[in-house]
Structure formats: structure tokens, C-alpha cells
C-alpha positions as CSV (number, residue, x, y, z in Angstrom):
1,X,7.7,-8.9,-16.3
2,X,7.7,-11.6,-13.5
3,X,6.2,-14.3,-16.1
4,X,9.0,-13.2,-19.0
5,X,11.3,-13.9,-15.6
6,X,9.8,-17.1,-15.1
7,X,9.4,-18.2,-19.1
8,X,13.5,-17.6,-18.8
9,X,14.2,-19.9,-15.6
10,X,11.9,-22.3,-17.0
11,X,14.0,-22.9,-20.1
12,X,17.0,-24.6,-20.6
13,X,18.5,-24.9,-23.4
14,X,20.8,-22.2,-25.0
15,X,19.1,-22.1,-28.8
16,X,15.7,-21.6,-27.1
17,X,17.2,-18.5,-24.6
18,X,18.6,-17.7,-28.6
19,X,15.3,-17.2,-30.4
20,X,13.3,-15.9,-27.0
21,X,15.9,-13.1,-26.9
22,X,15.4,-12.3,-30.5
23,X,11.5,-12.4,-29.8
24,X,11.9,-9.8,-27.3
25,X,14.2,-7.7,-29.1
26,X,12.1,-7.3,-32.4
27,X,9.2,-6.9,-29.7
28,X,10.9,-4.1,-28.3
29,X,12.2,-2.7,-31.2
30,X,8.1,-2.8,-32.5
31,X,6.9,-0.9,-29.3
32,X,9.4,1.6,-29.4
33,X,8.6,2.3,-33.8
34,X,4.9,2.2,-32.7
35,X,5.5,4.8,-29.8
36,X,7.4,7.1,-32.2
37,X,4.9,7.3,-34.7
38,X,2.2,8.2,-32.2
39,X,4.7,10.7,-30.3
40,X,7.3,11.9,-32.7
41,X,8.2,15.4,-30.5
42,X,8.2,13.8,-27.2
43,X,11.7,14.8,-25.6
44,X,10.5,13.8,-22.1
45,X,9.3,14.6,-18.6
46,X,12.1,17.0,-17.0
47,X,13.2,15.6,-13.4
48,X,14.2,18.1,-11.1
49,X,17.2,17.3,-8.1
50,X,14.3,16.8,-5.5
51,X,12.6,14.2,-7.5
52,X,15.9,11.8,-7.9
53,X,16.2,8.6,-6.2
54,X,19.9,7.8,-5.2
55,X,21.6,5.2,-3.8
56,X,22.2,7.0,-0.4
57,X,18.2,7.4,-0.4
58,X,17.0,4.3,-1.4
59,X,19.8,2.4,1.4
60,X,18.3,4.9,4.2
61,X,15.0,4.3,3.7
62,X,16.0,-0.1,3.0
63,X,17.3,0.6,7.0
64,X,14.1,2.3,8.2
65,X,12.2,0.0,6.5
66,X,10.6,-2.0,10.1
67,X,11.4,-5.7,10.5
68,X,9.7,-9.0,11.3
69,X,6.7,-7.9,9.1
70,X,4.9,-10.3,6.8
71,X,6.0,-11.0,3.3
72,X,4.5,-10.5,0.2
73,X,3.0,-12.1,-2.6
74,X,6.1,-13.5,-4.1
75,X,7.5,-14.1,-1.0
76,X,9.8,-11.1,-0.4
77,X,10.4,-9.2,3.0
78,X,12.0,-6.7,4.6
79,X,15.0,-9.0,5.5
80,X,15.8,-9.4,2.1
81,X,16.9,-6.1,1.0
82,X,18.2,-5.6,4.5
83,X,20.4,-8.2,4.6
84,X,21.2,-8.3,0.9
85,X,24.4,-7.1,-1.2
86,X,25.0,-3.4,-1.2
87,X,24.4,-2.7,-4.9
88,X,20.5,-3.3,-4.5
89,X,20.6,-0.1,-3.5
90,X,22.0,1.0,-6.8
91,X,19.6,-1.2,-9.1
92,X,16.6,-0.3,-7.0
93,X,17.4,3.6,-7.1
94,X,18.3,3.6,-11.4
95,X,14.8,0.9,-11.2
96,X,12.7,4.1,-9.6
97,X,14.6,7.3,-11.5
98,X,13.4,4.8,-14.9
99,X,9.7,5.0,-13.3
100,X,9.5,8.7,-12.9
């Protein structure tokens, strides 16, 4: 995912964004054929209440979270969900519930 992220910032020019796009559509659209045919009565894991991440979670524990620690690979630290807009709380929470 970080490399398709990169592949996009490195390129300019609106007809190439065009035909990556399209790549990564029939891509997707080839995955999800592929998983159908190997898994045609899959209906899903059920998620119970208990298991769901929320916004209010996922800003608690962002606030808990201690400061001044060191930062990660790509650079990322505490600060910067901490001090970030509000609605990384939403994407990161609908980002988890898609994991589970």
C-alpha cells in the first residue's frame, strides 16, 4: 500500500494517474472474481458490539497514547495524530472495523 502511495505522488501527469487507476481497478476487480470462485458461500465473519472500533474509542486511546516517544519507520509519532484534525479519529476507527 505505502509503495502504490508513493507510485501516485511520484507521478504527475493526469493521463498517467488515468491508466494507473484503471490498472488498479481491473486489479481489484480480478482479486475480488478470483476470491469468489475459491469462496462462493462466504457471507462473513460476524462482529459483535464489543469488538467495534468507534470514533469515541479510537480519539481516547489517540489521548492516552504517551508523548515525546520516538517515531517510527516512516517517520510518524504520537504528536501527529494528537495534534492532527479530528476526523482521523473517524478514518482510523472505519480503517480498524475493515481489519476485523
Amino acid at each position: 500500500m505505502v509503495v502504490l502511495i508513493q507510485m501516485l505522488l511520484l507521478i504527475n501527469s493526469a493521463p498517467s494517474l488515468k491508466i494507473l487507476s484503471h490498472v488498479i481497478t481491473l486489479r481489484a476487480e480480478t482479486l475480488k472474481n478470483e476470491f469468489d470462485t475459491h469462496y462462493p458461500n462466504y457471507c462473513g465473519l460476524s462482529v459483535e458490539d464489543e469488538h467495534r472500533f468507534d470514533t469515541e474509542l479510537v480519539s481516547k486511546i489517540i489521548g492516552k497514547l504517551e508523548h515525546g516517544k520516538a517515531r517510527d519507520i516512516d517517520g510518524l509519532c504520537i504528536e501527529n495524530l494528537y495534534y492532527s484534525h479530528h476526523i482521523i479519529s473517524i478514518i482510523l476507527g472505519n480503517f480498524f472495523q475493515l481489519i476485523i
